[in-house]
N, C-alpha and C positions, 0 to 999 in steps of 0.2 A: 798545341795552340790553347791559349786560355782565354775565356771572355769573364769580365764583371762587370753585373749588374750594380750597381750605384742608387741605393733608395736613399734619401732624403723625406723621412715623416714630419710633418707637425708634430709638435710635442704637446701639446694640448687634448690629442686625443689619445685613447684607449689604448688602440691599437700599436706597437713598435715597430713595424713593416707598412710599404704599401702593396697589394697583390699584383700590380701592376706587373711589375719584374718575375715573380715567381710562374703569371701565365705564360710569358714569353719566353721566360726558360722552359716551363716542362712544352713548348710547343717547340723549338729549337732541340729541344731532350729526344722529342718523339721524331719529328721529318729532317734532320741534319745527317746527311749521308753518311758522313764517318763520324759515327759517334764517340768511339773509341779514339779519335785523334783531338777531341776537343774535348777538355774541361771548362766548366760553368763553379761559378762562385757568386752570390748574391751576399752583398755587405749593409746594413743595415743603419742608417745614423740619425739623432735626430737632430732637426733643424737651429735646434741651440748649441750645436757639438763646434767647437773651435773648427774651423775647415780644413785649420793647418793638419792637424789629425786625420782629416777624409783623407789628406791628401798624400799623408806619411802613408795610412792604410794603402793606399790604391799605388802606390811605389812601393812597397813592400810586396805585394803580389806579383809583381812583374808580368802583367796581363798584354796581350796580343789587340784587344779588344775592349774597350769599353762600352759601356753601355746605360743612359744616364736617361731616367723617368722625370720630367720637368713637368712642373706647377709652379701655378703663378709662388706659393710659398717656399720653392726654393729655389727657382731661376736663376736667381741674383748670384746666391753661394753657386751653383754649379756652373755658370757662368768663371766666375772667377778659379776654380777650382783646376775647370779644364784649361784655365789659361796658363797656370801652375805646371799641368803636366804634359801640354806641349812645351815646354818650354825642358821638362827633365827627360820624358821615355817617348821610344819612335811607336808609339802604338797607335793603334785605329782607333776616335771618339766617335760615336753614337748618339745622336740627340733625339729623344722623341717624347710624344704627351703631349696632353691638350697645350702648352705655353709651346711647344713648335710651331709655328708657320713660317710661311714665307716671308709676310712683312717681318717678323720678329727676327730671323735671319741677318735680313737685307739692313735692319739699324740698330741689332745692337747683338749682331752674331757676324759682325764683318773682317773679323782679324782671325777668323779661323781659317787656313787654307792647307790644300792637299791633306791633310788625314781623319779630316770633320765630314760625317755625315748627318743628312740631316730626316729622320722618318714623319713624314706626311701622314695622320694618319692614322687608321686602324694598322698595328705594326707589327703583329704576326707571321704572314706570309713575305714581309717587306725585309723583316730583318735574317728571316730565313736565307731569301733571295739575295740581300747583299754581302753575306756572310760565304755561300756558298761562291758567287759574286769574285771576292777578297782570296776567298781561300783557296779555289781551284778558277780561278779567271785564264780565260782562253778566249779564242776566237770565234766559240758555239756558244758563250755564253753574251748576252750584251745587258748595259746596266740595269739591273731591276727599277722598273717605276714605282712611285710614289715618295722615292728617295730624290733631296736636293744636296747638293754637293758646291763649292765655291769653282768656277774654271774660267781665267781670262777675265778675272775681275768682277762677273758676272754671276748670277745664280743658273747654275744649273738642274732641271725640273720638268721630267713628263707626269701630269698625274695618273691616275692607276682606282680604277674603278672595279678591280678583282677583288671583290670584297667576301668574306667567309659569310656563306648563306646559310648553309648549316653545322651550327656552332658546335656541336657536340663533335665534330674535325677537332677542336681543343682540347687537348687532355685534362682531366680533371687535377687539378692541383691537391687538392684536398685528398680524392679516391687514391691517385699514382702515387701520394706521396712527394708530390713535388716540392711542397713546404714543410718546413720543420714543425712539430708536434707544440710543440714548448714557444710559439707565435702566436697561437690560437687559442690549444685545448683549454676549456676551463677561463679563456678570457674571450676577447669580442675577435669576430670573422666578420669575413666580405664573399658577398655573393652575388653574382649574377648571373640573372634570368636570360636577359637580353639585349639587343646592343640595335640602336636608332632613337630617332626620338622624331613625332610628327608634328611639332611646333618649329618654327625657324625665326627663333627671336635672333634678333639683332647685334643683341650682347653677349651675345652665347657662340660659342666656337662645336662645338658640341656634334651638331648636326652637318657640319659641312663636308667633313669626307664620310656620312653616313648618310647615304640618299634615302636608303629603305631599313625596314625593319628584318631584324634576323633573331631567330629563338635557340633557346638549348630547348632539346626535347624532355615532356613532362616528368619522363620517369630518370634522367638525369639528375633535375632539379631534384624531385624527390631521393634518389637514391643520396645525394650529396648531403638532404635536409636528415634521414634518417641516421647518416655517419655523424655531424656537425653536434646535431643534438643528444640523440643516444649514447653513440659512444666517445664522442667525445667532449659531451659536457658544455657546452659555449654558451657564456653569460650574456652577448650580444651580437645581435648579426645585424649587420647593414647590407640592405637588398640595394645595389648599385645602378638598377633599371632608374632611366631618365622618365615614363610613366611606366608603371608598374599595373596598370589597367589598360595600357594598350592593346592587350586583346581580352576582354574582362571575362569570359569563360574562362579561359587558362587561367587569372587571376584568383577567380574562384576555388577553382581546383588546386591551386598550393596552400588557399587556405583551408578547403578541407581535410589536406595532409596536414598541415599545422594539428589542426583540431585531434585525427586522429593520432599523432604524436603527444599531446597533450595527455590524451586520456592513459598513455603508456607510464607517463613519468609525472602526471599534475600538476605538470610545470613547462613554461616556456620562458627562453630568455627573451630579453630585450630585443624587440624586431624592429627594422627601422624601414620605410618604405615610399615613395612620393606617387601623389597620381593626381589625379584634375579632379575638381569637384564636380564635374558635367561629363563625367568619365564612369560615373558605378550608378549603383542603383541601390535599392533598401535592404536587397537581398544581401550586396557584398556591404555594406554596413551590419546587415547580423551577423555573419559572420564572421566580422571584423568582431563583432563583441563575444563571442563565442571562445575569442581567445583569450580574454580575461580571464584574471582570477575570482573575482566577485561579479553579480549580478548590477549589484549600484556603486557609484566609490563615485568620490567628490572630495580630494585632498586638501584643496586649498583650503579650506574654510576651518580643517581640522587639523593639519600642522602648525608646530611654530614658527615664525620667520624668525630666522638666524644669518650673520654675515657672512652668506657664504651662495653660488651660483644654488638654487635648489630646483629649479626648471627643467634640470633633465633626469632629474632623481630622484630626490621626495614628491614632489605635484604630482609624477608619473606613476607612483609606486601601484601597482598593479592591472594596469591598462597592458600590456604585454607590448602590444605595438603601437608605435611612434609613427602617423599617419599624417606625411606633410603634403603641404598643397600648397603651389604657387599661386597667390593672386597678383601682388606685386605691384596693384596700383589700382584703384579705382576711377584714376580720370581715363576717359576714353581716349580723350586725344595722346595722354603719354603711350597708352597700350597700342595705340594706331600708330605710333612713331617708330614703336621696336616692332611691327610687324606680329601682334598678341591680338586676340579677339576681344574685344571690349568684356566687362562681366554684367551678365545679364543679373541683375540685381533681385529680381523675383524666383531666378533659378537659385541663386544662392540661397536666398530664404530659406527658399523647399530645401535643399541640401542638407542647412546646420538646422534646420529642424529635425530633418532627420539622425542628424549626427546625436542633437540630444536626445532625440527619443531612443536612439540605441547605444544612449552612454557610452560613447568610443572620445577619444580623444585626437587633439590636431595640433600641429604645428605650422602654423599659416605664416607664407613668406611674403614681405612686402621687402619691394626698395626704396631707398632714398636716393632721387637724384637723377631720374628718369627724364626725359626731355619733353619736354611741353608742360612737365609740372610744378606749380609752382608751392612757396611755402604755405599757401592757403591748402591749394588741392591735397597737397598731402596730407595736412593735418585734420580736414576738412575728413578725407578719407580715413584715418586711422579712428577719429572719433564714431564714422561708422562704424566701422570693425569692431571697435571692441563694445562696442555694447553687442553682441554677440558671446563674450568672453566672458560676461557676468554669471556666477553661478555655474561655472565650470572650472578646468583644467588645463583648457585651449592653451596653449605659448606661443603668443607672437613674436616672430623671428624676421628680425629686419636689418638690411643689409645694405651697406654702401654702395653704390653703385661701380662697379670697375670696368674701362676700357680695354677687355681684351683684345690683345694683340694679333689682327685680323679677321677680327671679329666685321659684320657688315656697319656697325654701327661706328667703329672708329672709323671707316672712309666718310661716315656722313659727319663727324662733328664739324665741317664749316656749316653744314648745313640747320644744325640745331646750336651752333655758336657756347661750343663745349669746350669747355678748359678743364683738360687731365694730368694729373702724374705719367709723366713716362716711364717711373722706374714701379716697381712690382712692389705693391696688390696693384697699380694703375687705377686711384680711386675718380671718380670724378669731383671737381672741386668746383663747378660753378655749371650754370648754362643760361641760354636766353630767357630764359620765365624763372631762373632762380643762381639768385646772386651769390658769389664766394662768403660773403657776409651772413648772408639770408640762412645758407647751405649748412655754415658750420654750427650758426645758433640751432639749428633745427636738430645737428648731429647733437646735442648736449641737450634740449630738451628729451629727445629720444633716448636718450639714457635714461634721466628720471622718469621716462613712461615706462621703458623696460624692467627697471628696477623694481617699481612698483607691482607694474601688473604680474609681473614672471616671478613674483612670489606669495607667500601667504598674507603679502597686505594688498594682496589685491581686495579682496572685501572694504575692508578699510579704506582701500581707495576709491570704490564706487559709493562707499556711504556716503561720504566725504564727495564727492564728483552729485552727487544726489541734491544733496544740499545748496547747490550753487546754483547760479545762472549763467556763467562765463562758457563760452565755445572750452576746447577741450585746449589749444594753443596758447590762450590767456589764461587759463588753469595751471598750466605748465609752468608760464612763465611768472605767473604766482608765487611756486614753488623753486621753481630754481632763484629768483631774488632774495626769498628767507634764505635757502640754503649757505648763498653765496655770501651772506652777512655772519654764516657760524665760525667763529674764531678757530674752535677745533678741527674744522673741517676745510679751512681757506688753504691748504697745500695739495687738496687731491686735482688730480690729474681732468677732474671737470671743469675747474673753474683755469687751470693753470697750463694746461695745454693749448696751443693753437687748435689743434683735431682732436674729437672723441670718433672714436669708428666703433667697427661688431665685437671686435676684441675687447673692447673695453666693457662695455657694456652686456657683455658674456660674462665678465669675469670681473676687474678689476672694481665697477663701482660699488659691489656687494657688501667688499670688506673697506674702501672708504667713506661711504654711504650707510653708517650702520643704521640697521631697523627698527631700532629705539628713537632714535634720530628723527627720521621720518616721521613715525608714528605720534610722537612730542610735536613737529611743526605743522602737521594735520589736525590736530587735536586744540594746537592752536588757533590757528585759521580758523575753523569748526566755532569755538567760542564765542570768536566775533562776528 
């Protein structure tokens, strides 16, 4: 019997794999009764790869079994792909990952039948059970829960609340060897801590088949951190915990392994990690700074800007870790909408005061497009925010808002009079306090705020913002009117697209948008 795993990566990031696959294999590796009768193969492809190819790949192996890790950034291709290969080989598909559910099944997973399953879910112990399931099914065996399957036209689905409480039952991918050396060593890893999350936003898929919190135990972590960095060298790790201070002792305690790793090798890679600003204290802020390389660093003011993304690379050059934190909106009432606790605006205070007095850096997530907010509130909000950002390294990180599919907040869009993309990322494109119109100019101002602040003319941009009187909206719009009058620059994709989103404004406006450019129509403005 053979099964493949099926990764699908964004190509934008570092990493060529997602771990996704590779835990579920070495956990299938470890508890699948005849091991020796079953072969595992994990294929690797990025999300710009012709599909025709995935698809030639995955017919050429002649697999028993499939097995396909879905995100909202490949849904679409794996979707189509499996459509391809029921159509060529009789083998068993596998659907699971956060972009599973049931509603997403039920409208636009409805032509699969009889050899499509579907995992709900935490899917270690599920894909174990349907496998075993599939492979020796009998009359002592009956379907494993948390899996959905098409039967009678209808979905078929018990949910399954056996969830792994104690996570270290996982084998370590890394320790076992479960992933290839040449994925990793010497480039960026994934790690996690822990699996739940104690927010139940709305928008977020995340937390529904995880009721409670579960841990790997400390010296797990640690044994895994001392293999990752000592011996095998890794330029960046992304810590996968949904908070990463949900029990901030523990929290604590991986940073002082950090620290005493540090002092072995006078170096650490790039760490990447999320947690609530109402979630630490000053203590795990020093020691957050403790993993620097220098005692003061302040890049912006001391690079060049050049045409090119430098917000997660030059700005950050020696801060170690990458300390993000959701705020995501400052109006109460959107925060009330998605089920978020309003932000106590004097706790924040205290917070990034802190943050500056221990020189650590942040990456602060805000959305666009949240329900009850309108184009005022937002912008009304960001201009808060960033005068917080002056005189640091902060990077505001802001993001479209999207309709996941079963999410609690798509049942409610009649309710907040939401109009979404039904096909994948599902942005949202309008709501009752903010118009399709209203929505998209905001998505294009927000690029030239991004632009600006997420690099070395952020200076230039508050001197510049200093000098005015204008809210920070009619600033904006300021600037994007000169822009939109420059001859050389009327073909980029800000003035000439219907939508600008995070992608773009990640990436593409850096080198349309060059930073002489700016700095010239600033300097302009300025004069007069």
């Amino acid at each position: 019997m053979k099964l493949i795993f099926i990764n699908i990566y964004p190509d934008e990031t570092i990493a060529r794999y997602l771990l996704s696959s590779y835990v579920l294999s070495a956990y299938i590796k470890e508890y699948y009764p005849k091991k020796d009768f079953l072969e595992i193969k994990i294929l690797n492809f990025s999300n710009n790869v012709n599909p025709q190819r995935i698809i030639e790949s995955i017919q050429k192996e002649e697999p028993d079994f499939i097995s396909y890790s879905c995100y909202v950034w490949n849904i679409n291709t794996i979707i189509g792909i499996a459509k391809e290969i029921e159509n060529s080989l009789s083998c068993v598909q596998i659907f699971g990952g956060p972009d599973i559910t049931l509603e997403k099944i039920e409208n636009s997973m409805n032509f699969f039948k009889g050899r499509a399953y579907f995992v709900i879910g935490e899917g270690e112990r599920k894909l174990l059970h349907l496998l075993e399931f599939l492979s020796f099914g009998n009359s002592d065996l009956e379907f494993p829960r948390g899996i959905a399957y098409w039967k009678d036209n209808g979905i078929s689905f018990t949910s399954d609340t056996d969830l792994i409480r104690n996570l270290d039952e996982i084998p370590s991918v890394y320790l076992n060897n479960h992933i290839e050396e040449r994925l990793y060593a010497h480039q960026q890893a994934f790690l996690e801590t822990q699996r739940g999350c104690r927010f139940r936003c709305k928008y977020c898929v995340y937390h529904k088949h995880n009721s409670g919190m579960a841990y790997y135990s400390q010296q797990r972590i640690f044994d895994e951190l001392d293999f990752l960095l000592l011996t095998k060298k890794i330029t960046a790790l992304r810590i996968f915990d949904s908070i990463f201070t949900s029990d901030l002792p523990r929290a604590k305690n991986i940073i002082r392994h950090l620290i005493e790793l540090k002092k072995k090798q006078n170096s650490l890679p790039w760490i990447y990690w999320e947690f609530t600003f109402n979630s630490i204290d000053g203590e795990f802020l020093s020691l957050v700074s403790e993993l620097k390389t220098k005692a003061q660093i302040k890049n912006s003011n001391t690079i060049t800007a050049l045409d090119r993304p430098q917000h997660y690379s030059d700005m950050l050059e020696g801060y170690t870790s990458i300390n993000c934190i959701g705020i995501q909106s400052f109006s109460n009432a959107a925060q009330k909408a998605v089920s978020r606790p309003k932000i106590n605006k004097e706790k924040f205070r205290e917070f990034m005061g802190q943050v500056f007095q221990y020189n650590v850096v942040l990456k602060i997530d805000i959305i666009l497009g949240l329900p009850f907010e309108s184009e005022r509130s937002y912008f009304e909000g960001l201009e808060y925010l960033i005068g917080y950002l002056k005189d640091t390294d902060h990077i505001l990180n802001i993001h479209r808002l999207q309709m996941l599919p079963g999410s609690d907040l798509e049942k409610s869009v009649t309710d907040f009079d939401i109009e979404y993309s039904r096909q994948a990322p599902y942005y949202v494109l309008s709501t009752g306090t903010f118009s399709c119109s209203e929505m998209k100019h905001a998505a294009r101002l927000t690029a030239i705020l991004f632009r600006m602040i997420n690099s070395p003319l952020r200076s230039k941009f508050f001197s510049w913002k200093e000098k005015r009187t204008e809210s920070l909206q009619e600033l904006l719009d300021v600037i994007f009117s000169k822009l939109s009058q420059i001859p050389e620059i009327h073909t980029a994709q800000l003035f000439q697209s219907d939508w600008v989103d995070d992608n773009y404004w990640n990436n593409k406006i850096f080198s349309e948008i060059p930073s002489q450019l700016l700095i010239s129509v600033l300097d302009q403005m300025t004069e007069k």
